[in-house]
PATILO-552133 format. One record per residue: residue in three letters; x, y, z of N, C-alpha, C, O in turn. Coordinates in steps of 0.02 Angstrom, whole numbers, plus 32768, in hexadecimal, padded with zeros to 4 digits. Atoms other than C-alpha are relative to their C-alpha. Example, Ala and Ser with C-alpha at 12.3 -4.5 7.8 and 13.67 -1.06 7.14 Angstrom:
residues 2
ala802D7FC5800082677F1F8186802D803C80008061803B8021;ser7FD67FC57FFD82AC7FCB81657FD9803780257FF2806E802D;
//
This chain:
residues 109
unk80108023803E0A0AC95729CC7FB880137FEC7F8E800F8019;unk80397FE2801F0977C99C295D7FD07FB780147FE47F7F8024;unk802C804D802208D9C91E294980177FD67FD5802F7F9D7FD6;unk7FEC802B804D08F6C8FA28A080247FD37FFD800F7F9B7FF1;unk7FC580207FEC099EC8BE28BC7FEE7FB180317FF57F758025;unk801480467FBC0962C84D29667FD97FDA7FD17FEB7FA27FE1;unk8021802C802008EEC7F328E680257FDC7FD280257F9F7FCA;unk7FE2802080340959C7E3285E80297FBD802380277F84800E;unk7FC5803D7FDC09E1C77B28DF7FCD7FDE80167FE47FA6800E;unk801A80207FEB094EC73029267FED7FB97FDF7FF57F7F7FEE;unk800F802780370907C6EC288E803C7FD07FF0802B7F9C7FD5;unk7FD1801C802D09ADC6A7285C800A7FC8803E80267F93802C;unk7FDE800F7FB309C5C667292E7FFD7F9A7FC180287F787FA6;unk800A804780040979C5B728F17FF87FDD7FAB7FCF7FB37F98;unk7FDF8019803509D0C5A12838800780287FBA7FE9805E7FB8;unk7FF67FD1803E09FDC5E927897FA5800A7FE37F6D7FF27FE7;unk80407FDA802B0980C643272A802080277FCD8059803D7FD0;unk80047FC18027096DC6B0269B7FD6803C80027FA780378028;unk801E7FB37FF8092BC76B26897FB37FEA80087F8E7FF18039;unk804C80147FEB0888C72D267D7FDB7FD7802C7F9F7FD6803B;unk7FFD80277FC7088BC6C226F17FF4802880507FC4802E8075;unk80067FDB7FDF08CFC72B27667FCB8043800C7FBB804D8047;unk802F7FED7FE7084EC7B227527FC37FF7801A7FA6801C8042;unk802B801E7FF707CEC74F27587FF47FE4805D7FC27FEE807E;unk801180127FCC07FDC6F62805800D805880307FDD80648054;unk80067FD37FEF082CC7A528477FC8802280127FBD8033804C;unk803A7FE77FF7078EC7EF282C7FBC7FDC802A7F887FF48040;unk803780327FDD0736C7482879802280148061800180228093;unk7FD97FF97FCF07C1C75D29027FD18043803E7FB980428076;unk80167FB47FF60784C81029217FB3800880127FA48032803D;unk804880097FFE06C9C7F4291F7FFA80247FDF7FCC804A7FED;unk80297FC5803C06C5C866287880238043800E801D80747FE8;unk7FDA7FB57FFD0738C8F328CB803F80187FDC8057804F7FCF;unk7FC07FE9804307CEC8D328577FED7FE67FB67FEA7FAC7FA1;unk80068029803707A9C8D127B18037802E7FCE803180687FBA;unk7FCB800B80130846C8C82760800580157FA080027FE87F76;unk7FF3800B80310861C92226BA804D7FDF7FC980857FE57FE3;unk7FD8802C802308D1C8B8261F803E801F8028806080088056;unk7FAE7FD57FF90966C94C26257FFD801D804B80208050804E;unk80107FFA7FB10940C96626E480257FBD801480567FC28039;unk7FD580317FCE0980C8C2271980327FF47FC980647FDA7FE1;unk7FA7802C80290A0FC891268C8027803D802E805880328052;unk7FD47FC37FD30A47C94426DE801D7FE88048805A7FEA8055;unk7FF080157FCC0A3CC8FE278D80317FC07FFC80657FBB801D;unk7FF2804F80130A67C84627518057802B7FDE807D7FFE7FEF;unk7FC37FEE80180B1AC8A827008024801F804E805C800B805D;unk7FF47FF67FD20B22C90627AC801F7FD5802D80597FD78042;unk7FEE80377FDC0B1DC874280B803F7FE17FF6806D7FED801D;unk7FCE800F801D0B99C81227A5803B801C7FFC806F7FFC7FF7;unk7FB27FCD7FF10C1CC89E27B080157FEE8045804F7FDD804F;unk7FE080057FD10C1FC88928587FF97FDB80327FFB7FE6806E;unk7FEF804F7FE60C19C7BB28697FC77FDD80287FC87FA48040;unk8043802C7FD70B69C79D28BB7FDD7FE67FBA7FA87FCB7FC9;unk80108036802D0B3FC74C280D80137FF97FDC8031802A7FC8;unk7FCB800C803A0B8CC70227877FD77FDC7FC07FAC7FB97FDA;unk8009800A803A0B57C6D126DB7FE87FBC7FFE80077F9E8029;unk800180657FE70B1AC60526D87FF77FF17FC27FC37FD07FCA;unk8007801A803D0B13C5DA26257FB980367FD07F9680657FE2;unk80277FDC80370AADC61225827FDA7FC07FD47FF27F877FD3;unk800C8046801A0A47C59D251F7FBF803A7FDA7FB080717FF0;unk80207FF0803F09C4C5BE246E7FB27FDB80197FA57F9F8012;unk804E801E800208FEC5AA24A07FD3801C7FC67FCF80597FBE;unk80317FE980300885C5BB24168022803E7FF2800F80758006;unk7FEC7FC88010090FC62223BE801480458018803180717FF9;unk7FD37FBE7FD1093CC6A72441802F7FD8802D80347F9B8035;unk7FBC80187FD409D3C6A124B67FEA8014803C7FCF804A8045;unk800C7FFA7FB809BBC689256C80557FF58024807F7FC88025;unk7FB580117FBD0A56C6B325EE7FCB7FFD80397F948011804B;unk802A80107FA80A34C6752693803F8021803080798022801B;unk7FE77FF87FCE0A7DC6B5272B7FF77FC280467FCE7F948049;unk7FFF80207FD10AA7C66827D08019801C803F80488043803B;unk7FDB7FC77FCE0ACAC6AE287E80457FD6802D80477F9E8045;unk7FB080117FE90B88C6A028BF7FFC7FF580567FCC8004807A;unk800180007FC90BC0C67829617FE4804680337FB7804C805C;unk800A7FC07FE50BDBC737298B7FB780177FFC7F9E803E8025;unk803E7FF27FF80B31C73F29557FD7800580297FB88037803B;unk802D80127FE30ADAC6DC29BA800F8019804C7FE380168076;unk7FEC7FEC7FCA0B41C7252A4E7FF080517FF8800680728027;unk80267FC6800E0AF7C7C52A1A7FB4800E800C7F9A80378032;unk803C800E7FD50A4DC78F2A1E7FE57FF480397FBA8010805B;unk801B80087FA40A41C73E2ABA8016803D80277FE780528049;unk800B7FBD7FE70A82C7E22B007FD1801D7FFF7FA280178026;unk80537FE77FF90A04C83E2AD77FBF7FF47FF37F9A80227FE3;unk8034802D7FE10977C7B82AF07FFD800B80447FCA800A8066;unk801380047FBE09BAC7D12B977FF98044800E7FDB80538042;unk80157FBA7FDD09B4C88B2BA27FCE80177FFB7FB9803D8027;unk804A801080140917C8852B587FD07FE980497FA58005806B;unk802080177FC608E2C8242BDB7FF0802E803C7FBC80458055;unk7FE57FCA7FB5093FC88E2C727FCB80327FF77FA580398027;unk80227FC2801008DFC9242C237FC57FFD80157FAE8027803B;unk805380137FF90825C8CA2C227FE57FFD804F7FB380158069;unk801380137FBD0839C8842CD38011803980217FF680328058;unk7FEF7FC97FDB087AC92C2D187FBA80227FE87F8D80278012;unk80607FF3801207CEC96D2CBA7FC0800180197F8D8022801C;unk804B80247FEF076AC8FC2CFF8003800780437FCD80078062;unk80167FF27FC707AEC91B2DAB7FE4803F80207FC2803F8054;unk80127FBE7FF10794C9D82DB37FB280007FEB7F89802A7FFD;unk80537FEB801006E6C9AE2D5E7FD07FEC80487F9E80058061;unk801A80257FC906C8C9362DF17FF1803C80507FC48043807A;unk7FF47FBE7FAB0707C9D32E877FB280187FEA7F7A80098000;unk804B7FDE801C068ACA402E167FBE7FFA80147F978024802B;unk80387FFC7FF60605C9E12E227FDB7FE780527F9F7FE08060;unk7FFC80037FB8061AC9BD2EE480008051802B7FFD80598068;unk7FFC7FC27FEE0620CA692F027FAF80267FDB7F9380567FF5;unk80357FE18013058CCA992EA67FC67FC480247F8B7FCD8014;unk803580367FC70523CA0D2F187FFD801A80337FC180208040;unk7FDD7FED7FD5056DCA582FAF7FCC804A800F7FA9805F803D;unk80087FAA7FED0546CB0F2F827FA180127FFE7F8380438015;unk803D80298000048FCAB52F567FD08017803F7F9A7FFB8049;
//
Protein backbone atom coordinates (compact mmCIF):
# COMPACT_ATOMS: atom_id res chain seq x y z
CA UNK A 1 0.00 0.00 0.00
CA UNK A 2 1.48 3.43 -1.21
CA UNK A 3 1.65 6.31 1.64
CA UNK A 4 -0.85 8.31 0.24
CA UNK A 5 -3.33 5.68 0.28
CA UNK A 6 -2.27 4.54 4.24
CA UNK A 7 -3.28 8.20 5.11
CA UNK A 8 -6.16 8.57 3.19
CA UNK A 9 -7.75 5.15 5.21
CA UNK A 10 -6.17 6.49 8.14
CA UNK A 11 -7.69 9.78 8.11
CA UNK A 12 -11.05 8.28 7.49
CA UNK A 13 -9.99 5.25 10.53
CA UNK A 14 -11.85 7.65 13.17
CA UNK A 15 -15.05 9.01 10.95
CA UNK A 16 -16.50 10.56 7.69
CA UNK A 17 -14.85 13.39 6.17
CA UNK A 18 -14.74 15.31 3.11
CA UNK A 19 -11.84 15.98 0.46
CA UNK A 20 -10.73 18.65 2.44
CA UNK A 21 -10.91 17.32 5.30
CA UNK A 22 -9.26 14.45 4.41
CA UNK A 23 -6.23 16.20 3.00
CA UNK A 24 -5.85 18.22 5.49
CA UNK A 25 -5.75 15.43 8.37
CA UNK A 26 -3.50 13.38 6.00
CA UNK A 27 -0.96 15.80 5.67
CA UNK A 28 -1.16 16.47 9.69
CA UNK A 29 -1.19 12.55 9.84
CA UNK A 30 2.06 12.49 7.79
CA UNK A 31 3.97 15.29 9.51
CA UNK A 32 3.72 17.31 6.02
CA UNK A 33 4.88 14.12 3.90
CA UNK A 34 1.50 13.66 2.12
CA UNK A 35 0.24 16.46 0.68
CA UNK A 36 -2.59 15.34 -1.12
CA UNK A 37 -3.51 16.97 -4.45
CA UNK A 38 -7.74 17.78 -5.20
CA UNK A 39 -7.66 15.16 -8.47
CA UNK A 40 -4.95 13.01 -6.61
CA UNK A 41 -7.20 11.83 -3.96
CA UNK A 42 -10.96 11.85 -5.66
CA UNK A 43 -8.60 9.42 -7.97
CA UNK A 44 -7.55 7.39 -4.97
CA UNK A 45 -10.93 8.10 -3.04
CA UNK A 46 -12.72 6.37 -6.65
CA UNK A 47 -9.92 3.64 -6.38
CA UNK A 48 -10.68 2.82 -3.09
CA UNK A 49 -14.42 2.72 -3.49
CA UNK A 50 -14.17 0.29 -6.46
CA UNK A 51 -12.76 -1.99 -4.39
CA UNK A 52 -15.04 -1.55 -0.96
CA UNK A 53 -12.45 -0.07 1.58
CA UNK A 54 -14.69 3.14 1.31
CA UNK A 55 -17.90 4.08 0.53
CA UNK A 56 -19.61 7.32 -0.14
CA UNK A 57 -21.40 8.79 3.41
CA UNK A 58 -23.66 11.48 2.26
CA UNK A 59 -23.40 15.01 0.39
CA UNK A 60 -24.61 18.14 1.90
CA UNK A 61 -24.42 22.34 0.43
CA UNK A 62 -21.77 24.55 2.65
CA UNK A 63 -21.50 28.14 1.78
CA UNK A 64 -22.80 27.06 -1.71
CA UNK A 65 -20.37 24.26 -2.72
CA UNK A 66 -21.09 20.51 -2.45
CA UNK A 67 -19.24 18.43 -0.01
CA UNK A 68 -19.29 14.32 -0.37
CA UNK A 69 -17.95 12.74 2.56
CA UNK A 70 -16.52 9.43 2.64
CA UNK A 71 -16.28 6.79 5.27
CA UNK A 72 -14.07 3.72 5.78
CA UNK A 73 -15.88 0.14 5.34
CA UNK A 74 -15.39 -2.77 7.28
CA UNK A 75 -12.95 -4.27 4.56
CA UNK A 76 -11.34 -1.11 5.05
CA UNK A 77 -10.48 -0.96 8.26
CA UNK A 78 -9.34 -4.67 7.94
CA UNK A 79 -7.00 -3.36 5.43
CA UNK A 80 -5.57 -0.82 7.49
CA UNK A 81 -4.83 -2.55 10.46
CA UNK A 82 -2.89 -4.89 8.19
CA UNK A 83 -0.66 -2.79 7.22
CA UNK A 84 -0.34 -0.73 10.54
CA UNK A 85 0.85 -4.05 11.44
CA UNK A 86 3.31 -4.63 8.70
CA UNK A 87 4.39 -1.34 9.11
CA UNK A 88 5.18 -2.11 12.37
CA UNK A 89 6.89 -5.80 11.64
CA UNK A 90 9.09 -3.76 9.15
CA UNK A 91 10.23 -0.84 11.83
CA UNK A 92 10.93 -3.34 14.63
CA UNK A 93 12.89 -5.68 12.29
CA UNK A 94 14.82 -2.11 11.48
CA UNK A 95 15.35 -1.31 14.66
CA UNK A 96 16.64 -4.73 15.52
CA UNK A 97 19.36 -4.99 12.83
CA UNK A 98 20.09 -1.23 13.81
CA UNK A 99 20.48 -2.47 17.42
CA UNK A 100 23.16 -5.85 16.12
CA UNK A 101 24.86 -2.82 14.10
CA UNK A 102 25.43 -0.83 16.64
CA UNK A 103 26.70 -3.67 19.09
CA UNK A 104 29.05 -4.65 16.68
CA UNK A 105 30.49 -1.41 16.00
CA UNK A 106 31.21 -1.06 20.11
CA UNK A 107 32.78 -4.41 20.00
CA UNK A 108 35.02 -3.74 16.96
CA UNK A 109 35.67 -0.26 19.16
Amino acid sequence: MREPTFFVLASLANGRKHGYGIIKDAEELSDGRVRLKVGTLYAALERLEAAGLVEAAGDEIVDGRARRYFELTEPGTAALAAEAERQALNAARARSRLTQRAARVVVAQ
